[in-house]
Steps between C-alpha positions, in 0.01 A plus 500: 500500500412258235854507324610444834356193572548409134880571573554285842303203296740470226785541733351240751473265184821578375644387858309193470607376158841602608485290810330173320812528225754504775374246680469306100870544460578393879292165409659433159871528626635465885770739547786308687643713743808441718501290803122466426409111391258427206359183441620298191402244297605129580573450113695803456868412349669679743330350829577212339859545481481554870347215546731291309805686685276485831496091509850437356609688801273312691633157417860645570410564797325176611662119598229319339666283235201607255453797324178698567289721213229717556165381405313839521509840561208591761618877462745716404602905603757721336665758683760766364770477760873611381360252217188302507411259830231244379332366805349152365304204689525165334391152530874260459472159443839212535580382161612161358848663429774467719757781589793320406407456142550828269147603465204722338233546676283523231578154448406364832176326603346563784596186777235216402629302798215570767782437769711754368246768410571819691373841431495827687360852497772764395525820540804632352657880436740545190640815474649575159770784440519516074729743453786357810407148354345400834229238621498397837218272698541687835174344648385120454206431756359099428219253656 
């Protein structure tokens, strides 16, 4: 009976350890599964891409006759769709630069002009399609 017991120990604490280093593994690097969204970094190059495509489409879109850039990104969600949907909610603030003028945003100031200051709440979806050379901006919510 004692080897018994001795047995079901070890294989209880083998279980254990097993279990701990799964869950290790799980913690160290999230599996991103289809049609299941992750959260992602605000600073990560390719949300930031989206971004960027996310608020040129955004001032395509719009009648002001300044050009908006985002200010922040609050959040930001990945999800593998066909391609990858990032899900992103910004803070967009008008610039100084004008929409008929050829244009950078890098290169734009935020308005100064406390009349003319606008900014808005964004939450935009870019869905990116690598391999058909696709991006699309299929939902723009703002206020």
């Amino acid at each position: 009976m004692g080897f018994g017991r001795r047995h079901a120990i070890v294989l209880l604490l083998a279980a254990v350890s097993l279990t701990w280093a799964a869950s290790d593994l799980d913690m160290k690097k999230p599996t991103i599964m289809p049609g299941s969204p992750i959260k992602a970094k605000t600073d990560d190059p390719e949300v930031q891409k989206a971004a960027t495509f996310a608020i040129y489409e955004f001032n395509n879109r719009t009648n002001d006759m300044f050009l908006f850039k985002i200010s922040g990104i609050r959040k930001a969600m990945i999800q593998v769709v066909k391609g990858m949907k990032f899900m992103l909610e910004t803070k967009i603030g008008r610039t100084m630069c004008r929409k008929r003028e050829p244009y950078n945003l890098d290169n734009c100031d935020f308005q100064k002009d406390k009349r003319l200051q606008q900014a808005f709440s964004c939450y935009f979806e870019v869905w990116v399609v690598p391999w058909l050379n696709i991006v699309k901006v299929p939902v723009v919510l703002c206020e």
